[in-house]
C-alpha positions as CSV (number, residue, x, y, z in Angstrom):
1,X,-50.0,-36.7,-78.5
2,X,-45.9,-37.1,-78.0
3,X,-46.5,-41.2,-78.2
4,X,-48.0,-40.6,-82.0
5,X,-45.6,-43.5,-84.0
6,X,-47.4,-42.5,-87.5
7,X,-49.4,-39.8,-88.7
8,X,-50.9,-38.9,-92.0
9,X,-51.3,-34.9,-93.3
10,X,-52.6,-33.3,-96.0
11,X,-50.5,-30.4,-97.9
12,X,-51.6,-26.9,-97.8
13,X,-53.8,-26.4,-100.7
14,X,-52.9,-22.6,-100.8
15,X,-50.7,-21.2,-103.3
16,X,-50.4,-17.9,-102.7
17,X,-51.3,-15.4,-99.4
18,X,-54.4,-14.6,-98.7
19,X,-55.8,-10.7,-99.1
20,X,-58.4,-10.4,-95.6
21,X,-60.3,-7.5,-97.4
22,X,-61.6,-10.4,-100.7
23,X,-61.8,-12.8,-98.1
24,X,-64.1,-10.1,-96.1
25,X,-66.1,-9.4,-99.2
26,X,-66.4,-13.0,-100.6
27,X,-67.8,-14.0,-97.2
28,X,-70.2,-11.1,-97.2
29,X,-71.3,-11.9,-101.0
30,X,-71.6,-15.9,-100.3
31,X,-74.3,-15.0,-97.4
32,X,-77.5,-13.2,-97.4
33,X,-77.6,-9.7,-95.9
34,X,-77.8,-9.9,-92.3
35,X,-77.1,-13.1,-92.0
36,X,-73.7,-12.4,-90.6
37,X,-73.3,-13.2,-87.1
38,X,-72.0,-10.6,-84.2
39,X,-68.9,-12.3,-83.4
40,X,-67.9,-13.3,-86.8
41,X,-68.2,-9.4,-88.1
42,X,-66.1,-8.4,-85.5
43,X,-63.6,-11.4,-86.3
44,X,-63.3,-10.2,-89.5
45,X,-63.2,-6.6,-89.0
46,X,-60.4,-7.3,-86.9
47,X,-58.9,-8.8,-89.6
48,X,-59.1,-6.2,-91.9
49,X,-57.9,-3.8,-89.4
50,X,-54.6,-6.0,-88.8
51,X,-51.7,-4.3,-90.8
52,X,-51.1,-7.0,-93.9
53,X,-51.7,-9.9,-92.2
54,X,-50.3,-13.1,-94.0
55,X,-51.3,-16.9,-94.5
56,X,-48.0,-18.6,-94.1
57,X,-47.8,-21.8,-96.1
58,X,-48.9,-25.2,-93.8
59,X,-44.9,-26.5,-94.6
60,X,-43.5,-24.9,-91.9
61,X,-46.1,-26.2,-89.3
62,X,-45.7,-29.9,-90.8
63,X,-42.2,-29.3,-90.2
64,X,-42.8,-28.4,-86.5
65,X,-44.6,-30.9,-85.6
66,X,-42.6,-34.1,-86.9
67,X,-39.9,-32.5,-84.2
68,X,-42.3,-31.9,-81.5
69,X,-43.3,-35.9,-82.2
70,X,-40.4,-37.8,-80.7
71,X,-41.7,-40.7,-81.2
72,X,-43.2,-40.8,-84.9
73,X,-41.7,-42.5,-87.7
74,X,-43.9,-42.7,-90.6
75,X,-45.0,-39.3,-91.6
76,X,-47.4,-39.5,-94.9
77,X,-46.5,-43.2,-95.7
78,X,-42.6,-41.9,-95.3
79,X,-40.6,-43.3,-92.9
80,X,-38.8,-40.4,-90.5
81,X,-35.2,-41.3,-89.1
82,X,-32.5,-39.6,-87.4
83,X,-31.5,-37.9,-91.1
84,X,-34.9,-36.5,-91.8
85,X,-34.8,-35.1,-88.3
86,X,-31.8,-33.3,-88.6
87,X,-32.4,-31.9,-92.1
88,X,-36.0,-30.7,-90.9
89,X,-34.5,-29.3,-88.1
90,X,-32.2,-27.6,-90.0
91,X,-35.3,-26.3,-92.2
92,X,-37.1,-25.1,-89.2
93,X,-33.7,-23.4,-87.9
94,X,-33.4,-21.0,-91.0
95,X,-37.1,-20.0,-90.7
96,X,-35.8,-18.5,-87.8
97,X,-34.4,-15.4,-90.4
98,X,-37.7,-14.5,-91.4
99,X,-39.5,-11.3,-90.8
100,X,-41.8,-12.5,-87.3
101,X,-44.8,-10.8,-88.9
102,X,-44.3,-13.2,-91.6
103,X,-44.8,-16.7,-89.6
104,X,-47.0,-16.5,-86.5
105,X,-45.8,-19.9,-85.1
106,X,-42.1,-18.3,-84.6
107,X,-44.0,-15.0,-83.9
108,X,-45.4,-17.1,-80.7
109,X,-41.8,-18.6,-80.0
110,X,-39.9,-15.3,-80.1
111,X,-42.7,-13.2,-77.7
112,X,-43.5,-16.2,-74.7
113,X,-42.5,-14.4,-71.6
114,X,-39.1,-15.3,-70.3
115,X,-41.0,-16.9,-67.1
116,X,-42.2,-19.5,-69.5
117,X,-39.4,-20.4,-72.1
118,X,-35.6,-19.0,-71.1
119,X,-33.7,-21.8,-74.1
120,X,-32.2,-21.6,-77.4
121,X,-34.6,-22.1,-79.8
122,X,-32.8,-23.7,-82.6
123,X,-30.4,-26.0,-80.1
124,X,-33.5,-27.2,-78.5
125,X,-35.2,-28.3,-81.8
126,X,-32.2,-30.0,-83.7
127,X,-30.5,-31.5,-80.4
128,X,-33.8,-32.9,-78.5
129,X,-35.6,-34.1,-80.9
130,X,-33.2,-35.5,-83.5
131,X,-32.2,-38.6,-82.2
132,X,-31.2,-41.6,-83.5
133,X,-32.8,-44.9,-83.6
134,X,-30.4,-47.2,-81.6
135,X,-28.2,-44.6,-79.4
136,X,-26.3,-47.1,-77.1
137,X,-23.5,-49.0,-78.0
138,X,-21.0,-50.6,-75.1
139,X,-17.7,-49.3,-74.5
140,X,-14.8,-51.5,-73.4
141,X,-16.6,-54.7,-72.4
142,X,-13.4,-56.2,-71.3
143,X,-13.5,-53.7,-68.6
144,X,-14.7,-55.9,-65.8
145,X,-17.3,-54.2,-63.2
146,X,-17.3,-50.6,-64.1
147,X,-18.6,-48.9,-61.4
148,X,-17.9,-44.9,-61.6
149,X,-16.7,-42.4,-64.9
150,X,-16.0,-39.2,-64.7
151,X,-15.5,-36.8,-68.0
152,X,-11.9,-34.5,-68.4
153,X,-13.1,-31.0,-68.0
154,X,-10.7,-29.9,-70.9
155,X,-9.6,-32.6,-72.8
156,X,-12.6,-33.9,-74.9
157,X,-12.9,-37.4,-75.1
158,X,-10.9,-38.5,-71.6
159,X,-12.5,-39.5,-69.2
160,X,-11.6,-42.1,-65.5
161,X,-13.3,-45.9,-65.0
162,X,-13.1,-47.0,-61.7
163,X,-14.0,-50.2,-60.6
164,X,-15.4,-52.3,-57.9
165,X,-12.2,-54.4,-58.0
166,X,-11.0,-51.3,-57.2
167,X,-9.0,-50.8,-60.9
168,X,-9.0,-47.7,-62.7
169,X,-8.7,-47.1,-66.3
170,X,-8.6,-43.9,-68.5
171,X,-10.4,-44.0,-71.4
172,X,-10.2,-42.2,-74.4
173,X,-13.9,-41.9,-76.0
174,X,-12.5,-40.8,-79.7
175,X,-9.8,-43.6,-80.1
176,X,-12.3,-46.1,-78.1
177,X,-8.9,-46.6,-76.0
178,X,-7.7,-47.6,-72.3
179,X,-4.8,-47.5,-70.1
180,X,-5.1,-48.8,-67.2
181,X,-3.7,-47.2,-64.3
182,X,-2.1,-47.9,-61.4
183,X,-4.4,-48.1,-58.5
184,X,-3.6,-49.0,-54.5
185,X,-7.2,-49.5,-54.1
186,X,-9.1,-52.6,-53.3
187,X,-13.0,-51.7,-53.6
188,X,-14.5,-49.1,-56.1
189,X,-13.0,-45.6,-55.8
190,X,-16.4,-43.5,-55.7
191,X,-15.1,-39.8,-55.3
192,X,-13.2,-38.6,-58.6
193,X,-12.6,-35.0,-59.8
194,X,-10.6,-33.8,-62.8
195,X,-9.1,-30.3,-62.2
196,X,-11.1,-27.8,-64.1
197,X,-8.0,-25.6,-65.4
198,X,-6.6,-26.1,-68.9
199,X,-2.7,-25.3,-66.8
200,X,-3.5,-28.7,-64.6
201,X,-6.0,-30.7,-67.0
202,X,-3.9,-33.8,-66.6
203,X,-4.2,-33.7,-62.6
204,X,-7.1,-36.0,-61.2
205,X,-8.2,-36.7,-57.2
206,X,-9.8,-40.1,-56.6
207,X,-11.2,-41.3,-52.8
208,X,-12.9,-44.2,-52.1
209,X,-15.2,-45.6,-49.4
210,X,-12.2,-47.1,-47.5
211,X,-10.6,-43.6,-46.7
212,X,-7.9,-43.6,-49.0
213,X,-7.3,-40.7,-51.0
214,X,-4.6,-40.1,-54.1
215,X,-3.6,-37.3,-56.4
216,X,-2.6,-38.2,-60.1
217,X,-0.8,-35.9,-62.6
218,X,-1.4,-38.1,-65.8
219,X,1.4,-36.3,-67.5
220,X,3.8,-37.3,-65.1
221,X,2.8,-41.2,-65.2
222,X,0.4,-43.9,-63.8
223,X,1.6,-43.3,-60.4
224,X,-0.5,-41.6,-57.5
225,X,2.0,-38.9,-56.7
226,X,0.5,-38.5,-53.1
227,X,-1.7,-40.7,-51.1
228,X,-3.7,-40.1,-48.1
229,X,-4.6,-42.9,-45.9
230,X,-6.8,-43.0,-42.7
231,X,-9.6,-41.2,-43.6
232,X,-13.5,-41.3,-43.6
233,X,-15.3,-43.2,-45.9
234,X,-15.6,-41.2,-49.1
235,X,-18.2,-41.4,-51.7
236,X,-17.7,-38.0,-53.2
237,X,-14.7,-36.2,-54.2
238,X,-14.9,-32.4,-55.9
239,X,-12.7,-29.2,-56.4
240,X,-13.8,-25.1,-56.5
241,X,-13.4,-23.5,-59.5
242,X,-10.2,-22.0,-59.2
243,X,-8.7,-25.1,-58.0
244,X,-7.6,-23.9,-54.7
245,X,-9.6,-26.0,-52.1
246,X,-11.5,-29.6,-52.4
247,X,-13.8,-31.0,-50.2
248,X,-15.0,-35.1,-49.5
249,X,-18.0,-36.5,-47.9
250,X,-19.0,-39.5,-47.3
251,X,-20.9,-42.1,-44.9
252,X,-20.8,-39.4,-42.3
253,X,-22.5,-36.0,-41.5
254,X,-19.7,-34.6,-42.2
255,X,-17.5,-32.9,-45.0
256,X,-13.6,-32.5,-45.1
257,X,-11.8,-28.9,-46.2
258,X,-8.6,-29.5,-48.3
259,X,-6.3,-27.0,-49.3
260,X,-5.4,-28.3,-53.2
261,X,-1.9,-26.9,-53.5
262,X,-0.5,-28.7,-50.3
263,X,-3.3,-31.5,-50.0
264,X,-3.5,-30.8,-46.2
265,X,-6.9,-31.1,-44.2
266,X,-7.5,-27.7,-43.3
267,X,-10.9,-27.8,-41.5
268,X,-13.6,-30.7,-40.7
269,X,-17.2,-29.2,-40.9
270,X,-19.3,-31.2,-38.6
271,X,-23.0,-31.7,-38.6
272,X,-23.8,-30.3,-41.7
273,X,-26.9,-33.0,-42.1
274,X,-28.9,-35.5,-39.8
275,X,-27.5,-38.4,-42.4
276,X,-24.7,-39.0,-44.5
277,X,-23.2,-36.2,-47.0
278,X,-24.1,-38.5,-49.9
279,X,-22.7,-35.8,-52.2
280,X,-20.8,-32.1,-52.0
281,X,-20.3,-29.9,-54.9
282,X,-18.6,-27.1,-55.7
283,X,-20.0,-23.8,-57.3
284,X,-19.0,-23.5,-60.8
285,X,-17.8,-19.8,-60.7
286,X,-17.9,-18.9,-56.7
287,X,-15.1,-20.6,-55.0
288,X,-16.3,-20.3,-51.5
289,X,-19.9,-21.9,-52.0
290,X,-20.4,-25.6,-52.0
291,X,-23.7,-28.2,-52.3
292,X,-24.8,-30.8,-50.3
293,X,-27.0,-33.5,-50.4
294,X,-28.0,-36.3,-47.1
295,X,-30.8,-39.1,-46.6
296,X,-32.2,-36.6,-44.2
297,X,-33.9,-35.2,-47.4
298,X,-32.7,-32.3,-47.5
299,X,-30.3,-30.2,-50.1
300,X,-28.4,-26.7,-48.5
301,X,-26.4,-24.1,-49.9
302,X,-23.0,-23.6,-47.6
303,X,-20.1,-20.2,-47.2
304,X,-16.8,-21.3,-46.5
305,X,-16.4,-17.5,-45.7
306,X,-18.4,-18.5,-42.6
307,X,-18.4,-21.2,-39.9
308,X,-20.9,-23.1,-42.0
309,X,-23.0,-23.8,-38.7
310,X,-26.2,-22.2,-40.5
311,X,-27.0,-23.1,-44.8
312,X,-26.9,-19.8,-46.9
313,X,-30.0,-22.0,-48.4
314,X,-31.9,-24.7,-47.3
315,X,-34.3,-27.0,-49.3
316,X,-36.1,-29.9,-48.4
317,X,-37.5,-32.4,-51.2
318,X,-39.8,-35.0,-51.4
319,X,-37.8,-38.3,-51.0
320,X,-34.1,-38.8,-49.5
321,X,-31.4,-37.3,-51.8
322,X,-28.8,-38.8,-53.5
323,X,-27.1,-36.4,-56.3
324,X,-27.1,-32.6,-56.1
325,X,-25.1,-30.3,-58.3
326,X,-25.0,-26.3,-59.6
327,X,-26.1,-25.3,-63.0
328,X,-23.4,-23.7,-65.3
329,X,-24.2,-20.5,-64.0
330,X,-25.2,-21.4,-60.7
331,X,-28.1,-19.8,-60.7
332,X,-30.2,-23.1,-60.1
333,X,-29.3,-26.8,-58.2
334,X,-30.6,-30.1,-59.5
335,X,-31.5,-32.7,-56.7
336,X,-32.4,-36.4,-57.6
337,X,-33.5,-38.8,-54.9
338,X,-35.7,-42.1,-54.9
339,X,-38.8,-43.2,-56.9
340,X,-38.0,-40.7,-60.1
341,X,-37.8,-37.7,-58.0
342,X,-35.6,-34.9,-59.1
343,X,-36.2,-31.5,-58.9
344,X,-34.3,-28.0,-60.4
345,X,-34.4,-25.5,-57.5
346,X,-34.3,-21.7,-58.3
347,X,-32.2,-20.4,-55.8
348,X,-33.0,-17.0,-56.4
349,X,-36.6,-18.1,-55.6
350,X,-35.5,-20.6,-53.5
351,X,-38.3,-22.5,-55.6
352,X,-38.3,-26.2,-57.6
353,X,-39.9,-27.4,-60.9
354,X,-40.5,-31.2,-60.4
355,X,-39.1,-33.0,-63.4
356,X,-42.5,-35.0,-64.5
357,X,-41.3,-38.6,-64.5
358,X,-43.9,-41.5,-63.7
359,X,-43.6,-42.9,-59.6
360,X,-42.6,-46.2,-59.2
361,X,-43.4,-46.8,-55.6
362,X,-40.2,-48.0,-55.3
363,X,-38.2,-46.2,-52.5
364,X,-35.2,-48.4,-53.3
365,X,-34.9,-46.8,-57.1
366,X,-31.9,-44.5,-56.4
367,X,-32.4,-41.3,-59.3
368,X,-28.8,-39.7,-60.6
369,X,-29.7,-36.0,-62.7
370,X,-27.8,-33.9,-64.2
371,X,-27.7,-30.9,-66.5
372,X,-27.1,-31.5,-70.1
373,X,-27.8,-28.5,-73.2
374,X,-26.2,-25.7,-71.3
375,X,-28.6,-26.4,-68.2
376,X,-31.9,-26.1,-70.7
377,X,-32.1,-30.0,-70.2
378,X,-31.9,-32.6,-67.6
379,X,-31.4,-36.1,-67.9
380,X,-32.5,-38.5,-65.3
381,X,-31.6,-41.8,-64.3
382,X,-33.1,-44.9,-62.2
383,X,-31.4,-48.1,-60.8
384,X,-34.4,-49.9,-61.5
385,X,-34.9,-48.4,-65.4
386,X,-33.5,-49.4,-68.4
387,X,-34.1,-46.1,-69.5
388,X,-32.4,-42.3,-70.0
389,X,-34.9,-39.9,-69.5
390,X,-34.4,-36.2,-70.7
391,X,-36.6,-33.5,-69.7
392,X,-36.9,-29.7,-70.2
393,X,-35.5,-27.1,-66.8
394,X,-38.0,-25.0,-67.4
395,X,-40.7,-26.5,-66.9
396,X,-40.1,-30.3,-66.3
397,X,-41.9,-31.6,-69.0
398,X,-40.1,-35.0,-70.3
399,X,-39.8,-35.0,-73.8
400,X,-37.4,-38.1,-74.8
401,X,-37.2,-41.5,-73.0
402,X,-34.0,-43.2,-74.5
403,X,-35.0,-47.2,-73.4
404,X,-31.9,-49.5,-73.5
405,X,-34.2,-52.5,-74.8
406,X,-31.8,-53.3,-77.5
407,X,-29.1,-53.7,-74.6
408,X,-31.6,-56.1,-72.6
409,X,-31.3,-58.4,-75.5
410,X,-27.8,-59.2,-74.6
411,X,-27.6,-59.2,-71.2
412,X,-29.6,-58.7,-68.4
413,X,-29.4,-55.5,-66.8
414,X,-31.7,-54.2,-64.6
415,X,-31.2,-50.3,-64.2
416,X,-29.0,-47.6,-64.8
417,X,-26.7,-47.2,-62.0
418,X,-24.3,-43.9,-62.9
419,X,-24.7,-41.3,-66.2
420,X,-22.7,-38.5,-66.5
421,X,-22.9,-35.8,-69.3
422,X,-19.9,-35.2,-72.0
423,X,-19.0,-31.4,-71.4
424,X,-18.2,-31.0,-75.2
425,X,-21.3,-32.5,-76.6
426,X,-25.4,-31.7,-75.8
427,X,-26.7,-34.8,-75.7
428,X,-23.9,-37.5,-75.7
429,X,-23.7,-39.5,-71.8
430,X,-21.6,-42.5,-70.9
431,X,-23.1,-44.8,-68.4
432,X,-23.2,-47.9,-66.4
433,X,-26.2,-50.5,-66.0
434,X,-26.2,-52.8,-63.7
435,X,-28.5,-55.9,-62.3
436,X,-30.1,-55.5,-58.7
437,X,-27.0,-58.0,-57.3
438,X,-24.1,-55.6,-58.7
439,X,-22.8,-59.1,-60.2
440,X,-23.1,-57.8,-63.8
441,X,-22.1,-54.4,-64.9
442,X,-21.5,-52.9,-68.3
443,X,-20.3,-49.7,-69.7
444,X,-22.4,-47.9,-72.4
445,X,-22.1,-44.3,-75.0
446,X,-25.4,-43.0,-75.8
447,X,-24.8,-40.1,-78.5
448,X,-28.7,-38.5,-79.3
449,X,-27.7,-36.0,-81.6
């Protein structure tokens, strides 16, 4: 039904609501006495029990369904782009005003259990399904090698390119800008975290997988103002909430404790899974709680209030993990491992809605996922895809596959190798494709809304 491209509807013929009791007695004159059967008398005695009960013109369902149609675009010999989308969805939006008794399809929105829909109704209509027709566009091409970006917490439109030469850039996504900064690194720095208060929004912690590790303060210059040398390999870099503590993990088991304000290892937490720490992430609003993810397959919930030699919560998926991360209100984690599998844990439940994404059989497809819409989305990316997939938390049904085709034309990427979500806008990721060698990488914007 959601792969429909065209699609041809007649207009409601009704002009005005429809009184049950005529319809009642025109039904009863049109047939012979008794010829009435059981269930349809007590249809329509129901009907004319029901306090006014109104026929709401077939507009608004039209409406409804060109949004729930991703993929259509011609609509009654019309041809539907981004601009219809938005100004239907805009339509749909200010239905939402009328009396519920009035429109039965928004009646059904309004009164589905919370276990079943817990989303904005109107961001969900106008952001995921009004999407225009070629979202990608390349950023910086004369940026060789991209490899990793990370977004500015507080500044919107900043955001760090690191490369596999081991260069860094900031980028600024309004003023389609660089500086490049100065880096001591000679392989991709992997680990990079902005500082999440507005006080320190300039300050920025980058490791790579060498075991070098530097602070920036951008407002004081391109200079690291600290480096740290000797350490293990890091692929992941992150910082608590209150920007007291950060911790790094890497190809070991293990995951480093630093205190933020003097950048001194305070503790080394060993053990913590049977394979590498691929990634460790901070709670958005605890301080003390921290996510990671290993190859061993599993994902676990750690206390720095405690010894960390037992997970608050442990969860095991389906595949080897690569990415974990909280929700906004850290009520729910999102793993992502191999072959499409990527999964939004409940941690309250402590259980997971799968996102529904085809299998490749393909254990060397590495998945990235993230939250996007306030956590009421999730989109999903595949090394071996030249596609964005976005599906819905709640339930995991995909509902927009963004393909890259008109990026294929030009060069010859194979997969999607790194996405990350633009705090300030639903729907709007920067990401990197690459080909299976890593020879060829490019750096893309992909704005839905």
């Amino acid at each position: 039904m959601t792969t429909l491209t065209c699609l041809e509807l007649p207009r409601s013929t009704h002009t005005k609501l429809v009184d049950p009791r005529q319809a009642l007695q025109r039904t009863r004159f049109q047939r012979r006495r008794g010829k009435l059967f059981k269930t349809q008398k007590e249809y329509y005695e129901r009907i004319n029990n029901t306090p006014a009960p109104l026929l709401f013109d077939s507009d608004v369902y039209i409406r409804t369904l060109i949004l729930f149609l991703p993929l259509l675009v011609v609509f009654n010999k019309e041809r539907i782009d981004g601009t219809v989308r938005r100004l239907v969805a805009q339509s749909v939006n200010d239905e939402v005003s009328i009396p519920l008794q009035h429109t039965p399809i928004l009646n059904y929105i309004h009164h589905t259990p919370l276990g079943k829909i817990q989303r904005n109704y109107s961001s969900f209509v106008s952001a995921l399904y009004g999407f225009n027709e070629t979202p990608f566009k390349q950023l910086m091409p004369e940026i060789e090698v991209p490899r990793q970006i990370e977004y500015n917490k507080c500044i919107p439109g900043k955001l760090i390119i690191s490369c596999l030469n081991g260069k860094i850039y900031l980028y600024n996504l309004q003023s389609n800008t660089s500086t490049q900064i100065n880096s001591p690194f000679n392989s991709s720095p992997y680990g990079i975290c902005w500082c999440s208060q507005m006080s320190m929004a300039n300050n920025c912690i980058i490791g790579s997988d060498t075991g070098k590790l530097c602070y920036y303060d951008f407002s004081k210059g391109k200079e690291p103002l600290l480096t740290i040398d000797n350490l293990e390999r890091i692929t992941s870099v992150h910082l608590n909430c209150n920007c007291s503590k950060f911790i790094t993990s890497g190809f070991e088991t293990n995951v480093n404790l630093f205190d933020f304000e003097t950048h001194q290892l305070e503790r080394v937490y060993g053990s913590l899974h049977n394979e590498n720490v691929n990634v460790a992430k901070f709670s958005n609003t605890n301080p003390f709680l921290f996510t990671t993810c290993s190859f061993d397959s599993c994902a676990a919930i750690w206390d720095l209030r405690t010894d960390c030699s037992i997970p608050v919560i442990q969860y095991t998926g389906e595949t080897l993990l690569v990415t974990t991360i909280f929700s906004e209100n850290d009520l729910n984690i999102l793993i992502a491992g191999c072959d499409n599998y990527v999964e939004s844990i409940d941690l309250r439940a402590q259980k997971g809605i799968k996102m529904q994404l085809e299998r490749r059989w393909d254990n060397n497809s590495f998945c990235r996922g993230y939250y996007c819409n306030g956590g009421e989305s999730v989109v999903v990316s595949n090394s071996h895809e030249q596609t964005l997939h976005i599906a819905r938390t709640y339930d995991g049904k995909r509902v927009i596959d963004c393909h890259c085709d008109n990026i294929n034309n030009q060069y010859n990427f194979d997969g999607v190798i790194t996405v990350r979500c633009d705090p300030f806008n639903d729907f709007d990721f920067s990401l990197v494709m690459n080909n299976d060698s890593l020879t060829q990488l490019g750096l893309f914007h992909c704005q839905l809304v």
